[in-house]
C-alpha positions in Angstrom: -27.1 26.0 -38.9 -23.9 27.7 -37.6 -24.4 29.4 -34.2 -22.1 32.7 -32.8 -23.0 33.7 -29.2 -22.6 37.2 -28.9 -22.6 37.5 -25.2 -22.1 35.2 -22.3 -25.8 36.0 -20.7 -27.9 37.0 -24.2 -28.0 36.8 -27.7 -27.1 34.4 -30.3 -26.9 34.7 -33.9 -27.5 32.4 -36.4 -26.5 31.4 -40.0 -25.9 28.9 -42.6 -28.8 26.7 -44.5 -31.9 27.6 -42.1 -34.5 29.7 -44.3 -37.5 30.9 -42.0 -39.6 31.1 -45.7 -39.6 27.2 -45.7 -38.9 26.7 -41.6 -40.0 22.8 -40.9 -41.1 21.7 -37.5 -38.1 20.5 -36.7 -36.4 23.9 -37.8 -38.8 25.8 -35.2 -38.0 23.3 -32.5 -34.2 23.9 -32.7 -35.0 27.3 -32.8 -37.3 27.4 -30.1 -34.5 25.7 -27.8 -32.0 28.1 -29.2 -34.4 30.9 -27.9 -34.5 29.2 -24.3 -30.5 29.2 -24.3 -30.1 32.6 -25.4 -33.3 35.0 -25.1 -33.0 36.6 -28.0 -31.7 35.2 -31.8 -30.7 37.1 -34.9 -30.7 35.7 -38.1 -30.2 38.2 -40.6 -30.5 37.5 -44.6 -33.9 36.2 -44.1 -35.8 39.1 -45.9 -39.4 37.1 -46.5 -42.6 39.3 -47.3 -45.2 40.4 -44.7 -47.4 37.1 -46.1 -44.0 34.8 -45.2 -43.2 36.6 -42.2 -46.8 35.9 -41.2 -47.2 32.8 -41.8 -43.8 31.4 -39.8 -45.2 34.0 -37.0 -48.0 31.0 -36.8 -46.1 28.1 -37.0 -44.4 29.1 -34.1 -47.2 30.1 -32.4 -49.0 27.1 -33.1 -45.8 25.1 -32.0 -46.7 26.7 -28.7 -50.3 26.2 -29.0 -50.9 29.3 -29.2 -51.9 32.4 -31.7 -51.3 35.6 -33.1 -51.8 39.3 -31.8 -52.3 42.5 -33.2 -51.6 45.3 -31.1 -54.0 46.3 -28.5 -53.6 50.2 -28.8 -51.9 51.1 -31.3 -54.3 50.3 -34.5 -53.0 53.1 -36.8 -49.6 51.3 -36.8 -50.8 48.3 -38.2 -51.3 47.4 -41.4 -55.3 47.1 -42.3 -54.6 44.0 -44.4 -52.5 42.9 -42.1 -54.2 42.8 -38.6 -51.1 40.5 -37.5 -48.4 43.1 -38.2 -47.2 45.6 -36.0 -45.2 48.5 -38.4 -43.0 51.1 -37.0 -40.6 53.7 -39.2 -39.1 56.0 -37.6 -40.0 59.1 -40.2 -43.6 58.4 -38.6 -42.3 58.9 -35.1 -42.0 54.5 -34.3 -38.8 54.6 -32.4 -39.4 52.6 -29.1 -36.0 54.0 -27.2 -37.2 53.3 -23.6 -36.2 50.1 -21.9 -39.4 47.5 -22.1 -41.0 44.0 -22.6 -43.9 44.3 -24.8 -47.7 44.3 -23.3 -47.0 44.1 -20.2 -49.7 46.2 -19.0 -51.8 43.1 -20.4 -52.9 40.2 -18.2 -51.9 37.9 -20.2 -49.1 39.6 -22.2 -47.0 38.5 -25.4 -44.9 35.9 -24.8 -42.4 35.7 -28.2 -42.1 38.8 -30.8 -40.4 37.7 -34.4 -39.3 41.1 -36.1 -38.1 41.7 -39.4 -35.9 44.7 -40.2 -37.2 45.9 -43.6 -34.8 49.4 -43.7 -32.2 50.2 -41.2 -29.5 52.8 -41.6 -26.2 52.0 -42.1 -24.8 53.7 -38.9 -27.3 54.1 -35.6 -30.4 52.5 -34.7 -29.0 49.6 -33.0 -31.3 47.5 -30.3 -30.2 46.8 -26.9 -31.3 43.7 -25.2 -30.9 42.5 -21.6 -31.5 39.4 -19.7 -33.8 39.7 -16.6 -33.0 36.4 -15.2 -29.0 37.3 -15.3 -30.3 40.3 -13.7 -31.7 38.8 -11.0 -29.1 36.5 -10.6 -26.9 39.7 -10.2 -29.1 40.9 -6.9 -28.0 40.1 -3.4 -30.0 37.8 -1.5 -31.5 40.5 0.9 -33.2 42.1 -2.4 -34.0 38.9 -3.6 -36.0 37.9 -1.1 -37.7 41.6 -0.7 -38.7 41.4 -4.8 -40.0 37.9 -4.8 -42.8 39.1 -2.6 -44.0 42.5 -3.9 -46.2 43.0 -7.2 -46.3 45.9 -9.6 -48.4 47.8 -11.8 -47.7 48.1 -15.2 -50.1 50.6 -18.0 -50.6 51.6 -21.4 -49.1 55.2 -20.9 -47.3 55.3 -23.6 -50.0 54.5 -26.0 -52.0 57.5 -24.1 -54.4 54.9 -22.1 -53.6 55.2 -18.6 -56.7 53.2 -17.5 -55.0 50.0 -19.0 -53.6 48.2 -16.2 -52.4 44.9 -15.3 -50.4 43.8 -11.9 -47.9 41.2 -12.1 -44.9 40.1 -9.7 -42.2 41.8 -9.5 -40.1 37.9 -9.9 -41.1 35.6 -11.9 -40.4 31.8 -13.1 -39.7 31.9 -16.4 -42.9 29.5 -18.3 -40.1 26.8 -19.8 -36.6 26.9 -18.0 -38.1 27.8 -14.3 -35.2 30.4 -14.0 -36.3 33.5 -11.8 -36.4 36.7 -14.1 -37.0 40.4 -12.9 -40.7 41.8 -14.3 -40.4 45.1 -14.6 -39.5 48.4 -17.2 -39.2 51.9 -17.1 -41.5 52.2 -20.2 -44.5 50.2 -18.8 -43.8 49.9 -14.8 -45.7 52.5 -12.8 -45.8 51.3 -8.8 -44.9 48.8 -6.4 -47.7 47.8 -5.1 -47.1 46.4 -1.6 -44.5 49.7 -1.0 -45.1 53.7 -0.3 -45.3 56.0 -3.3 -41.6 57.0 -2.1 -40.5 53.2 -1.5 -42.0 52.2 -4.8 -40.4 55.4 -6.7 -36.9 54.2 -5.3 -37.3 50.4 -5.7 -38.1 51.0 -9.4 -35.2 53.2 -10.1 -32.8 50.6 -8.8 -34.5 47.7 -10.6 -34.5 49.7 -13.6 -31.3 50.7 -13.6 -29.8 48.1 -12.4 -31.3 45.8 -15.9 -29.5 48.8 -18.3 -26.1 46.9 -16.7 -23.9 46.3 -19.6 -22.9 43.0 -18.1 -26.4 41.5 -18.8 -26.9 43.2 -22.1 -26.4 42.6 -25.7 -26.4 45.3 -28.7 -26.8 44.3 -32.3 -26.1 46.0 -35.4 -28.9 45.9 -37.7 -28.5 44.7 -42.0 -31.7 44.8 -43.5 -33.4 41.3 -44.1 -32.4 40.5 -40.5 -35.4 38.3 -38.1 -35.2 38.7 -34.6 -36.8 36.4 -32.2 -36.5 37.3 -28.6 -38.5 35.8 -25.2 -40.3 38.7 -23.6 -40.8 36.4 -20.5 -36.9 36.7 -19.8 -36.5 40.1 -21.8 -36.4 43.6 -22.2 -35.1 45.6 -25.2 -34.5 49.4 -26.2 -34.0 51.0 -29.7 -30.7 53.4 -29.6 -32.1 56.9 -31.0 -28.6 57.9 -33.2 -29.5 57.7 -36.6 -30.1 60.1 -39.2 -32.5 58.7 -42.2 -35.6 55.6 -42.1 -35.7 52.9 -39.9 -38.6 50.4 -40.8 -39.7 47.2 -38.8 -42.9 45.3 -38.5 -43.4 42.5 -35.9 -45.6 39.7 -35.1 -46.1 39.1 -31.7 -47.1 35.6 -30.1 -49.8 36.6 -27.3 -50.6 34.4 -24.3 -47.6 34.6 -21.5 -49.0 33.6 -18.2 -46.7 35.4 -15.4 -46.4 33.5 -12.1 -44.1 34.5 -9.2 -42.0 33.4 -7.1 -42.7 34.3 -3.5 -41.2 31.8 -0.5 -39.7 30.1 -3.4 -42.9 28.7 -4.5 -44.8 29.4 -8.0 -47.7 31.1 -7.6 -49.8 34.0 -9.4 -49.0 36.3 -6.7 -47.1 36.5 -3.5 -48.7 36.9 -0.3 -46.5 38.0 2.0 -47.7 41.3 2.3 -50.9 42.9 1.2 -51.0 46.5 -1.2 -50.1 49.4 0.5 -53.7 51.2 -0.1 -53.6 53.2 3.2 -55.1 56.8 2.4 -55.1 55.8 -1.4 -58.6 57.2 -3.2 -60.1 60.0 -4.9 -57.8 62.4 -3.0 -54.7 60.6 -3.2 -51.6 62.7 -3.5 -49.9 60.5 -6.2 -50.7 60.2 -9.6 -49.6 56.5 -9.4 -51.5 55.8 -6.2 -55.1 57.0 -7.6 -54.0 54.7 -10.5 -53.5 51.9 -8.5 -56.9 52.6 -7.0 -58.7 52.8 -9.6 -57.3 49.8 -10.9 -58.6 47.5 -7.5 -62.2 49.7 -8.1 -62.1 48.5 -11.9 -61.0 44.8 -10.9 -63.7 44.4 -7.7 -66.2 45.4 -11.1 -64.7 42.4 -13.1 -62.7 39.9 -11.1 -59.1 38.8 -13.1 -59.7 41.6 -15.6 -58.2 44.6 -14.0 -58.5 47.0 -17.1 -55.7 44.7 -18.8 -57.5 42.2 -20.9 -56.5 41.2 -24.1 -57.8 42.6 -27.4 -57.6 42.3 -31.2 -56.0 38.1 -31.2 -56.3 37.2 -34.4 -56.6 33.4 -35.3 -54.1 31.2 -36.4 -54.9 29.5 -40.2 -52.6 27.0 -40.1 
């Protein structure tokens, strides 16, 4: 197994004698700490089928003790014999070219995604990674300490269900290395909670922008054949829309992440410091985002720990 870093923050890619068709547990392990090292690994002249891409998704799920997920919302981009795979092409509209970690608008969302690049073209359609935890790192202490103890409010939007919501902190540990990783995207974030409409609009720009830093990011050119592996508990990625011709992936995705934050520098679910900012916020609230949140405390008072963001469609491992 020959290993190239492609970055000094993220990305690795790997090559030699490791086939993914055959992977041992021993395999998956040094893969597995490879992942921890590097957030997101390439190894390209893989090529298996959708049964073989399958059925190393749940070894390494099951190396985690954990399962399989289909997709919560987006059902006609699976494949029906196939409830594991996630398929996108890009001559069907499945280009995902804003910044984001996947599910997060779950409560509990995925946690690894393994992708295999069946078509690519040969120019274009490269994917954009960047570390959240070198992010962080990046931040002065002042917004450090501001970010470790607010939470924000993630939804489906983009899957056209707004009422799917989860809230997670804005920092958090990440579940293996304890390093302290930003939480939030421009595809799924929607509100700071703690913070003013204004406040929260502002906050999340910066954040935002500030991840898209090319000193935190790695882009990789695609071959077809090519896995990717990448942790979305230290993660976000973004297709680059260039290209002219098909681009066809399908992905497992490894479900159960449980996000804990960080505040007073002590691991919790939440922070506490400061309590949502649901002054005036109800039927008649001027922002779209602040009804949203509302409705979101409404749905969870209903069903405690839910929040609209439960998880859907997990789908056993068969080991």
């Amino acid at each position: 197994m020959l290993v190239r870093k492609l970055t000094p923050e993220i990305g690795a890619e790997i090559t030699g004698d490791i086939q993914l068709t055959n992977a041992t547990p021993v395999d998956i392990a040094n893969l597995r700490t490879l992942l921890k090292e590097n957030g997101v690994v390439f190894l390209p002249n893989q090529a298996p089928t959708t049964e073989q891409h399958i059925e190393f998704g749940r070894k390494w799920a099951a190396s985690l003790g954990l399962e399989l997920q289909g997709h919560p919302n987006l059902q006609k981009s699976t494949i029906q014999q196939y409830p594991e795979i996630f398929e996108l092409k890009a001559s069907e509209g499945g280009v995902a070219n804003e910044w984001h970690t996947d599910l997060t608008f779950q409560e509990k969302p995925a946690l690894c995604s393994i992708l295999h690049m069946v078509q690519c073209p040969e120019v274009g359609g490269d994917t954009m990674w960047a570390s959240l935890s070198a992010a962080y790192d990046a931040l002065s202490q002042p917004i450090k300490d501001l970010c470790e103890n607010l939470t924000a409010l993630h939804d489906a939007t983009p899957h056209n269900k707004p009422e799917v919501t989860a809230i997670h902190p804005v920092v958090r540990r990440h579940p293996e290395t304890g390093r302290k990783c930003l939480y939030v995207s421009e595809h799924f974030t929607r509100r700071i909670v703690e913070l003013e409409a204004k406040e929260s609009k502002s906050l999340l720009e910066f954040l935002c922008n500030h991840i898209k830093d090319p000193r935190f990011n790695v882009r990789y050119h695609w071959t077809p054949g090519t896995i990717a592996i990448w942790d979305n508990s230290c993660t976000q990625h973004c297709v680059l829309n260039n290209f002219v011709g098909e681009r066809h992936i399908q992905r497992v995705t490894i479900t159960g992440d449980v996000v804990k934050g960080v505040g007073n520098g002590k691991e919790r679910d939440f922070p506490t410091k400061y309590s949502p900012h649901l002054n005036g916020i109800g039927a008649g609230a001027q922002s779209r985002h602040d009804r949203q949140l509302f409705m979101h405390y409404k749905m969870e008072d209903k069903m405690p720990g839910v929040a609209g963001g439960f998880q859907k469609n997990v789908v056993k491992s068969k080991l």
